[in-house]
N, CA and C atoms as an extended XYZ file, in Angstrom:
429
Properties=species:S:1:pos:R:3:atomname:S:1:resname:S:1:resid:I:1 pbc="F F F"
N         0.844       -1.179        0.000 N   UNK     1
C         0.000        0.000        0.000 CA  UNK     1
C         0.889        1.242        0.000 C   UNK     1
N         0.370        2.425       -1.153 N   UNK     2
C         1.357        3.376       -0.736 CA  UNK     2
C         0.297        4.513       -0.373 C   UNK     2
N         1.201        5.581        0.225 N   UNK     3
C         0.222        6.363        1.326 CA  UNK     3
C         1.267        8.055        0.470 C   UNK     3
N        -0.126        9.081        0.493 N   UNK     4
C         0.496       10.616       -0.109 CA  UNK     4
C         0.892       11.263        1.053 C   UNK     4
N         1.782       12.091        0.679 N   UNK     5
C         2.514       13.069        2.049 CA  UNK     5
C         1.533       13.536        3.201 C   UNK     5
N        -0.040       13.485        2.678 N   UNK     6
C        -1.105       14.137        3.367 CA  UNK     6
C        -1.644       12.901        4.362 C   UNK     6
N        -1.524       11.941        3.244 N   UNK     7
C        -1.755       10.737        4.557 CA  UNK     7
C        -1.073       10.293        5.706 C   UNK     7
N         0.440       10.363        5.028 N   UNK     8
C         1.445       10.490        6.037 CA  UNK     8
C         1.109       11.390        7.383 C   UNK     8
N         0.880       12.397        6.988 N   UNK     9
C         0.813       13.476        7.771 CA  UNK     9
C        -0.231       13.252        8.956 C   UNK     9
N        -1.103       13.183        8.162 N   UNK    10
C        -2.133       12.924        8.821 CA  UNK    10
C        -2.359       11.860        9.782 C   UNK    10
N        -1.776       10.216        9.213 N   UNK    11
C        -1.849        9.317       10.418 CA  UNK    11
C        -0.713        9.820       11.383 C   UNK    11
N         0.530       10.403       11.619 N   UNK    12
C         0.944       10.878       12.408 CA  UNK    12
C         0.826       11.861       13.239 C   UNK    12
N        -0.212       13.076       12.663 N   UNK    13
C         0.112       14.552       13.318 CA  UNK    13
C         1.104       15.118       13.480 C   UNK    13
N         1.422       15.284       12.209 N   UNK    14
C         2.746       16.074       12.362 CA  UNK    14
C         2.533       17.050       10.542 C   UNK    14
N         3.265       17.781       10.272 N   UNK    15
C         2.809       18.485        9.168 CA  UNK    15
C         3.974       17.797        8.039 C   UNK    15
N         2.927       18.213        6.901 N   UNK    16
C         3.593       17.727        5.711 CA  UNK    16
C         5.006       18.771        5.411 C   UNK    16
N         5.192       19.571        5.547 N   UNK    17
C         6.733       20.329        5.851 CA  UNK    17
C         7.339       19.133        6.493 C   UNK    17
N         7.220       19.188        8.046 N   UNK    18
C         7.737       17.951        8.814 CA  UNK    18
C         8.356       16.575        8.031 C   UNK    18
N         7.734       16.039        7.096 N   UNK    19
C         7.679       15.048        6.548 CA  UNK    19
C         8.789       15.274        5.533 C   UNK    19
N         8.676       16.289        4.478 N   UNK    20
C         9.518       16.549        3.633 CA  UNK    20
C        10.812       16.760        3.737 C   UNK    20
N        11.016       17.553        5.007 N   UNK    21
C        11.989       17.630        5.552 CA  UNK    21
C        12.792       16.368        5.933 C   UNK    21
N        12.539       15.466        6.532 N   UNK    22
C        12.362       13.872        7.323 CA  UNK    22
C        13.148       13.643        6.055 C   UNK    22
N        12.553       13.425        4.647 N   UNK    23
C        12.894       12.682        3.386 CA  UNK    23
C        14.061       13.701        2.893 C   UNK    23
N        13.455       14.700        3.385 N   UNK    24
C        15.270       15.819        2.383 CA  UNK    24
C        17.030       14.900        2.994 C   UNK    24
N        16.469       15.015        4.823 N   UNK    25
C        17.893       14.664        5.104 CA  UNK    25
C        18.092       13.180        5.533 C   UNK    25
N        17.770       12.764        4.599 N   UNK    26
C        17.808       11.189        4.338 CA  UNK    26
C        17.261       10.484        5.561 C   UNK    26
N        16.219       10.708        6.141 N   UNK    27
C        15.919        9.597        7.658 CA  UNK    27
C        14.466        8.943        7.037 C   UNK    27
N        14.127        9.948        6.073 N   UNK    28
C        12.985        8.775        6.282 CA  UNK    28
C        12.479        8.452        4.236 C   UNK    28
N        12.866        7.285        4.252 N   UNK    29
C        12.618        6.717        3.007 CA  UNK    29
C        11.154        7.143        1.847 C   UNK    29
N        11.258        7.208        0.842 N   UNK    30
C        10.050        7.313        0.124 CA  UNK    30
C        10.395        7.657       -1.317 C   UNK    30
N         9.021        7.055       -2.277 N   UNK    31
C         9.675        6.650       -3.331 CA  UNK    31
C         8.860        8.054       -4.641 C   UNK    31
N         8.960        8.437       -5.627 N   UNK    32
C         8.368        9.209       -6.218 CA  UNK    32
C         7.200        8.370       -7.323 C   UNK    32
N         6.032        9.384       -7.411 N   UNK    33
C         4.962        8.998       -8.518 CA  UNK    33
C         5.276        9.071       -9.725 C   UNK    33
N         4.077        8.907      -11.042 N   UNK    34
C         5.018        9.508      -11.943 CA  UNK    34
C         4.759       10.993      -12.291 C   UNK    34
N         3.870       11.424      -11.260 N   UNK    35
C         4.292       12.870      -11.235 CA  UNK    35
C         5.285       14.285      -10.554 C   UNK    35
N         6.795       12.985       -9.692 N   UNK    36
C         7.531       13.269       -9.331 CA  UNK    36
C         6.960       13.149       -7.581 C   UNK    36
N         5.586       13.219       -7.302 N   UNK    37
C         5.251       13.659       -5.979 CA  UNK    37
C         5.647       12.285       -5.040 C   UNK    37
N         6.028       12.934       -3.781 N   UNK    38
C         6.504       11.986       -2.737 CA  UNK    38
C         5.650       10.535       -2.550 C   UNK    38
N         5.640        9.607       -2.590 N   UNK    39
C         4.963        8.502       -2.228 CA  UNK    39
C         5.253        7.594       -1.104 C   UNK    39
N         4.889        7.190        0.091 N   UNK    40
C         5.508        6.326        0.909 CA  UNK    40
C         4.661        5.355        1.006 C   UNK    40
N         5.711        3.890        1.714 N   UNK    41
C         4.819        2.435        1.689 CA  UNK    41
C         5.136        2.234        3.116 C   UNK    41
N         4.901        1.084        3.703 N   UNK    42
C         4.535        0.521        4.976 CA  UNK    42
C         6.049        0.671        5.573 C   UNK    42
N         7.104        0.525        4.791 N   UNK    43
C         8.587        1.000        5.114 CA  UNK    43
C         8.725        2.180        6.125 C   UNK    43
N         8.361        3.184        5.133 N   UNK    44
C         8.335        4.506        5.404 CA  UNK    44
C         7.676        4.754        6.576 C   UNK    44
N         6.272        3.568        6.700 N   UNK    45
C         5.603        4.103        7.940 CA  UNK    45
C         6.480        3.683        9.179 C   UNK    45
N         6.919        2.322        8.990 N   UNK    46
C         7.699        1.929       10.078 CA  UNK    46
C         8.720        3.015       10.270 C   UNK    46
N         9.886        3.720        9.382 N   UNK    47
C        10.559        4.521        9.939 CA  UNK    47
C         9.889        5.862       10.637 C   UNK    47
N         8.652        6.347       10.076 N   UNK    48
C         8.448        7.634       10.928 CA  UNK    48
C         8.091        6.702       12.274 C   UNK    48
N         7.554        6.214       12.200 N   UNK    49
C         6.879        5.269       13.716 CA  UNK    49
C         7.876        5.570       14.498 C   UNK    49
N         9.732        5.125       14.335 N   UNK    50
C        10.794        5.113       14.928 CA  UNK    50
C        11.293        6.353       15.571 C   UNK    50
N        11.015        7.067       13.625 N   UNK    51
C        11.292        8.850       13.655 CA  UNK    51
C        10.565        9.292       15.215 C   UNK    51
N         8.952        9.186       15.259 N   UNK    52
C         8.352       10.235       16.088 CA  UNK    52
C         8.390        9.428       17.164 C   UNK    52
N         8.928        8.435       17.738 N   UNK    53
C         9.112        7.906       18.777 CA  UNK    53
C        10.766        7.956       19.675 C   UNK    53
N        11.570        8.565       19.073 N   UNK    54
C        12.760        9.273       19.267 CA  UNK    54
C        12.496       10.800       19.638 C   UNK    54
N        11.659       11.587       18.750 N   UNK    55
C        11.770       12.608       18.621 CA  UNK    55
C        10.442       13.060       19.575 C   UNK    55
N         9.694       12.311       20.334 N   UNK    56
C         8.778       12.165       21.483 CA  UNK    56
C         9.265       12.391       22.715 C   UNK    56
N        10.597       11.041       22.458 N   UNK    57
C        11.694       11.061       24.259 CA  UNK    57
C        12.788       12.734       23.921 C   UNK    57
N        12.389       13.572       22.946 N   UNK    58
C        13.769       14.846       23.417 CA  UNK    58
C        14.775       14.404       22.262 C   UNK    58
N        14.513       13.520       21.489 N   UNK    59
C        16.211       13.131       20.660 CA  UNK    59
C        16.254       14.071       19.719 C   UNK    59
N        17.470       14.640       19.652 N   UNK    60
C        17.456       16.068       18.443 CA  UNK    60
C        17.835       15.297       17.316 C   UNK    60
N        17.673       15.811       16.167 N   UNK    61
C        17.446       15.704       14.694 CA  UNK    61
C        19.080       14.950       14.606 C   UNK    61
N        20.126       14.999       15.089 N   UNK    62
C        21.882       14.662       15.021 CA  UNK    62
C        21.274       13.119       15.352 C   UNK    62
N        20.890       12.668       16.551 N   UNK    63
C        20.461       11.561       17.518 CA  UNK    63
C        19.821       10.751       16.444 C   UNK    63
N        18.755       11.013       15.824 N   UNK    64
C        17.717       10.351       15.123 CA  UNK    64
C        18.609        9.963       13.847 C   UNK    64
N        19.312       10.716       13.569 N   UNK    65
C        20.146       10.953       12.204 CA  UNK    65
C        21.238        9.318       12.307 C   UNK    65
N        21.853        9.834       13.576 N   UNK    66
C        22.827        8.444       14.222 CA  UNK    66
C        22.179        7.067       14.235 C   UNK    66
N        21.241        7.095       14.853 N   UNK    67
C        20.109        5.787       15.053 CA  UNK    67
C        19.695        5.359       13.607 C   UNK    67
N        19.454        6.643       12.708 N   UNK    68
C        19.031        5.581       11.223 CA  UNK    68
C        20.413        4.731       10.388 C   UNK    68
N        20.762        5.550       10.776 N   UNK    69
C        22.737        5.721       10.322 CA  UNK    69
C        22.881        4.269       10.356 C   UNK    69
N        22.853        4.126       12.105 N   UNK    70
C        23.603        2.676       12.361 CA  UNK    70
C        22.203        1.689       12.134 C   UNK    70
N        21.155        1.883       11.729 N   UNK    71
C        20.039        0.719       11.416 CA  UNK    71
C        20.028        0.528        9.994 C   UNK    71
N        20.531        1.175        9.179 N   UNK    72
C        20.907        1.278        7.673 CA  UNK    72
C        22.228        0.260        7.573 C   UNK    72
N        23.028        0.257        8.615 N   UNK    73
C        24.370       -0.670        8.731 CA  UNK    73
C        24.095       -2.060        8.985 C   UNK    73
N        25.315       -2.681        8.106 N   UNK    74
C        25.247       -3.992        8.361 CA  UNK    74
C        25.204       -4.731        9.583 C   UNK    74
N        24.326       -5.791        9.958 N   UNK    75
C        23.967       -5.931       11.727 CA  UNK    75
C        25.550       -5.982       12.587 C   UNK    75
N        25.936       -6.293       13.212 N   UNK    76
C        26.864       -6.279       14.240 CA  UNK    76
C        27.026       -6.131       15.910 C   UNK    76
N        27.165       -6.665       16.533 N   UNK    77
C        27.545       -6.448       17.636 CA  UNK    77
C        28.002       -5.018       18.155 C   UNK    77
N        28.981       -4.373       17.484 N   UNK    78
C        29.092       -3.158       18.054 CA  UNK    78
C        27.912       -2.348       17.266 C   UNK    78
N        27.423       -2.024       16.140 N   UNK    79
C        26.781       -1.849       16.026 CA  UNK    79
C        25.470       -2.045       16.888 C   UNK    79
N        24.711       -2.802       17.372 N   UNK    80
C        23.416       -3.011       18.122 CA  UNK    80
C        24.033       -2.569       19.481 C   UNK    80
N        25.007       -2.703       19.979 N   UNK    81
C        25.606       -1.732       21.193 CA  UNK    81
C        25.304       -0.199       20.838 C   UNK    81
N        25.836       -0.114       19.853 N   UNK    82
C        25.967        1.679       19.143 CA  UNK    82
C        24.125        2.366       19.709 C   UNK    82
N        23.074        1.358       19.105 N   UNK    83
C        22.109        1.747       18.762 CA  UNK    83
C        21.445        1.729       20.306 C   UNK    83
N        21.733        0.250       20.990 N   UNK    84
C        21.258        0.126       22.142 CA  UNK    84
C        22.003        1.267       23.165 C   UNK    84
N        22.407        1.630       22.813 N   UNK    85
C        22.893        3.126       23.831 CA  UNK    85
C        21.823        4.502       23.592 C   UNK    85
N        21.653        4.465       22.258 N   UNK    86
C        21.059        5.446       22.040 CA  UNK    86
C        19.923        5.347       22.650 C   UNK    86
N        18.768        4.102       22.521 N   UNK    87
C        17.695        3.940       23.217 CA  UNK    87
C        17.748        4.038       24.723 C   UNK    87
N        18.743        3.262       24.909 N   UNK    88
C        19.008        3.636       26.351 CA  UNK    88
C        18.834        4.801       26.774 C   UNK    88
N        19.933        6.076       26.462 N   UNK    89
C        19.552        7.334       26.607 CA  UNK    89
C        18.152        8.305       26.724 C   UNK    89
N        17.201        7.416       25.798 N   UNK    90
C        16.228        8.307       25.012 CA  UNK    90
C        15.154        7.742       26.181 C   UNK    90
N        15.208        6.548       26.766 N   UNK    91
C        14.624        5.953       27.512 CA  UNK    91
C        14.769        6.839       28.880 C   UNK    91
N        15.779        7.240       29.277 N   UNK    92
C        15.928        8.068       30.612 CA  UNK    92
C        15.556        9.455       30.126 C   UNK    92
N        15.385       10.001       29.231 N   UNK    93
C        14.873       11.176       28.671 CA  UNK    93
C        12.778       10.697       28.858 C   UNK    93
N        12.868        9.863       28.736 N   UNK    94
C        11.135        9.561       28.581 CA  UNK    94
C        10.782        9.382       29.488 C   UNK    94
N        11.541        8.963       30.614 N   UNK    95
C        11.118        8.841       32.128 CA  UNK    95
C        11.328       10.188       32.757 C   UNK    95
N        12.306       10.921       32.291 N   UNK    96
C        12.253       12.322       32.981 CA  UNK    96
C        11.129       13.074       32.465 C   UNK    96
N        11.221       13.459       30.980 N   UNK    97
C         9.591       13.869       30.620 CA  UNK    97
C         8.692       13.664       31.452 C   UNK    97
N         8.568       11.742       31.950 N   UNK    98
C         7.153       11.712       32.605 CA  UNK    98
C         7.300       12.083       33.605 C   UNK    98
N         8.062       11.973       34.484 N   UNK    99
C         8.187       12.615       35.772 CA  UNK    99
C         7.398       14.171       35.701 C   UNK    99
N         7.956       15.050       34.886 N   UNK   100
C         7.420       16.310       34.447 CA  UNK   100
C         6.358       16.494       34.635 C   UNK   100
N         5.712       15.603       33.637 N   UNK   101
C         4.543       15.284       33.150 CA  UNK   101
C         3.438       14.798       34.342 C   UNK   101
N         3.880       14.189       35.092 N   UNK   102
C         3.371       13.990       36.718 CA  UNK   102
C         3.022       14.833       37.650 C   UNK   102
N         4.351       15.908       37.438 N   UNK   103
C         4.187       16.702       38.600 CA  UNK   103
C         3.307       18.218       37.940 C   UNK   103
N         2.927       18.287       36.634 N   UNK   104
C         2.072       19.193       36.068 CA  UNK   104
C         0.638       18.557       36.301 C   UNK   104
N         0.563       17.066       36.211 N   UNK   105
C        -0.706       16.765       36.379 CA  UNK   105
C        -1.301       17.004       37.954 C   UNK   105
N        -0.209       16.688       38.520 N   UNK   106
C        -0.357       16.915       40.244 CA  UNK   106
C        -0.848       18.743       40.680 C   UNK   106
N        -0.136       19.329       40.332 N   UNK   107
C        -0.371       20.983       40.434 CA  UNK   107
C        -1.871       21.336       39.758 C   UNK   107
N        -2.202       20.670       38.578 N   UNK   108
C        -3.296       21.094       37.764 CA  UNK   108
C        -4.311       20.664       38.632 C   UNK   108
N        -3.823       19.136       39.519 N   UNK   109
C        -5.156       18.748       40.074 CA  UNK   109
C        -5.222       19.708       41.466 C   UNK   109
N        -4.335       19.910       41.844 N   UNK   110
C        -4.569       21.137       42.972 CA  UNK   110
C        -5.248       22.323       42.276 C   UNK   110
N        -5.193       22.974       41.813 N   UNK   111
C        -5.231       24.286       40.992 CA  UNK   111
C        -6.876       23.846       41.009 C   UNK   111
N        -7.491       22.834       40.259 N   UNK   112
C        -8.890       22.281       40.136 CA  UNK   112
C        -9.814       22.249       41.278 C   UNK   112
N        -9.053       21.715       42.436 N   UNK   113
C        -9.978       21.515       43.360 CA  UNK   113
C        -9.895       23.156       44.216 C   UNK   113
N        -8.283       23.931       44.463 N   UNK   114
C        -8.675       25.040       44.723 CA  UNK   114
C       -10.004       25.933       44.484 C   UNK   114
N       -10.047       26.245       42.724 N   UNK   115
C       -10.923       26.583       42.064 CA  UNK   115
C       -12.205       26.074       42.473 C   UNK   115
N       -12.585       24.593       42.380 N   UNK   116
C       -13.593       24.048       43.032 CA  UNK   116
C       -14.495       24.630       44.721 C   UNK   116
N       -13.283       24.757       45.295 N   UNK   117
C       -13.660       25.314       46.758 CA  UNK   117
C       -13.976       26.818       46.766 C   UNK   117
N       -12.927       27.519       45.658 N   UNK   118
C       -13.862       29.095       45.493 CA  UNK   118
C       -15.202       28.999       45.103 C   UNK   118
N       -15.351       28.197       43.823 N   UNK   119
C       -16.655       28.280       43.288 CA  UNK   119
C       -17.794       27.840       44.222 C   UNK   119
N       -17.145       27.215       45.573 N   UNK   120
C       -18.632       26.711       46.234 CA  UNK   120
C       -18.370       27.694       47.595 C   UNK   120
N       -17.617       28.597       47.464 N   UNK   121
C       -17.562       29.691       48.852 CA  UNK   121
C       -16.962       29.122       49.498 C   UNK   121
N       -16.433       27.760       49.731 N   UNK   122
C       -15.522       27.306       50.993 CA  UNK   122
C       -14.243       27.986       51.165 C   UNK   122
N       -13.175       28.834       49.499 N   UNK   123
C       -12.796       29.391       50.155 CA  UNK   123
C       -12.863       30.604       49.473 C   UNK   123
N       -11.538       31.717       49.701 N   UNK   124
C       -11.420       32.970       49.332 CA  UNK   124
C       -10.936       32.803       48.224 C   UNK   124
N       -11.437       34.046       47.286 N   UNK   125
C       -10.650       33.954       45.954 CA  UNK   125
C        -9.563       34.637       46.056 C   UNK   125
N        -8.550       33.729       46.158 N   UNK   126
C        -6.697       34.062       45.772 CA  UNK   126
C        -6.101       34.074       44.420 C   UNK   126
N        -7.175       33.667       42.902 N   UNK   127
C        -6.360       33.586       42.051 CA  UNK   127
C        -5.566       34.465       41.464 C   UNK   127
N        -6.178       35.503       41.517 N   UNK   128
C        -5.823       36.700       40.509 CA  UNK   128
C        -4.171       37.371       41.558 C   UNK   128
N        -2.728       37.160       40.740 N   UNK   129
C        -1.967       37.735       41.166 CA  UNK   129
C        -1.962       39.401       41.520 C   UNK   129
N        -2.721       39.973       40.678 N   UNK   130
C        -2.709       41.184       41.030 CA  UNK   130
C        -3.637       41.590       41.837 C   UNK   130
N        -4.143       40.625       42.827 N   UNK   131
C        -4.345       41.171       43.848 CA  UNK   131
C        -4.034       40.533       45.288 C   UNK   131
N        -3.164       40.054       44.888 N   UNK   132
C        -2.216       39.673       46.224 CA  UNK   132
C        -1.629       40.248       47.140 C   UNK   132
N        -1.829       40.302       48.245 N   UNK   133
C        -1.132       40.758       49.402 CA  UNK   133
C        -0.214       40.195       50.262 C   UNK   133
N         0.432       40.209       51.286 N   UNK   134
C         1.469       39.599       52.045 CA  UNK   134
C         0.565       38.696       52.855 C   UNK   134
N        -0.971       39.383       53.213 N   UNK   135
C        -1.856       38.301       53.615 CA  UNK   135
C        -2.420       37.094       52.476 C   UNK   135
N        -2.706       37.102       52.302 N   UNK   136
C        -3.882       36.363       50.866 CA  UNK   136
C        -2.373       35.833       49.676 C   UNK   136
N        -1.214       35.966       50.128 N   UNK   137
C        -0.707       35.233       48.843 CA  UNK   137
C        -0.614       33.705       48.891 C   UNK   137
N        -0.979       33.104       47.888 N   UNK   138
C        -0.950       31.673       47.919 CA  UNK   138
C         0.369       30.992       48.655 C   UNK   138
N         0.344       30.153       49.113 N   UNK   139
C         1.637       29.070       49.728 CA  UNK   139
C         2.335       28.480       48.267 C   UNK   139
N         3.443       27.989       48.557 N   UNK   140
C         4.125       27.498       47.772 CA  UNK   140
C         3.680       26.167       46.966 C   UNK   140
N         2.722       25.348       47.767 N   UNK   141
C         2.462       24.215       47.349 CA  UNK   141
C         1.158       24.201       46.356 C   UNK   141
N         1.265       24.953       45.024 N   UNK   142
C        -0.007       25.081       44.287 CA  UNK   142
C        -0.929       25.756       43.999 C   UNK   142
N        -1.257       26.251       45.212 N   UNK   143
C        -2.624       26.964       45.504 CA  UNK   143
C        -2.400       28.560       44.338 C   UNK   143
């Protein structure tokens, strides 16, 4: 099955610029119509799959570049070391993200129920910074 830059685009969410780009600096494969226009097959999907799953954990465009590099290479031992480092890396990058990603969900859920307790009068409205005082300024933990 082959799929147009728009489909591409589209099952990923990411923009067709994005994509073109991907194919300019050689990471992500695809073959031309015969009206010259980009065409990709199930190949192609597997590499963006790889592409936006690198470029998800923080890996800059050099990183992703390295990883196709050495998966384009003949198999090897140091090679699959080479690559298994990189994942490695990208893997402690995806756990720090989530960590992030935790502690925004944690604050938002404070922030919610704050809000919640103004809206039912239990408490005072503190949101608005500009009108904060040395009394009424929120604590450190959220609020």
């Amino acid at each position: 099955m082959y799929y147009t830059i728009r489909q591409l685009a589209d099952m990923f969410n990411i923009t067709e610029h994005t994509i073109r780009y991907y194919t300019d600096i050689g990471l992500l494969p695809c073959q031309r119509d015969g009206g010259n226009r980009r065409v990709f097959d199930d190949e192609s999907v597997n590499w963006l799959q790889g592409i936006t799953c690198l470029k998800g954990c923080g890996a800059s465009i050099e990183d992703i570049k390295k990883y196709c590099e050495l998966c384009r290479q003949p198999e090897s031992r140091q090679n699959m070391e080479a690559r298994y480092q990189i994942i490695l890396n990208q893997q402690k990058e995806a756990y720090k993200r989530l960590e992030e990603a935790k502690a925004t969900v944690d604050y938002m859920d404070k922030k919610v129920e704050h809000y919640q307790a103004i809206l039912k009068g239990i408490e005072p409205d503190d949101t608005n910074p500009g009108n904060w005082t040395d009394e009424n300024r929120p604590d450190k933990h959220g609020r």
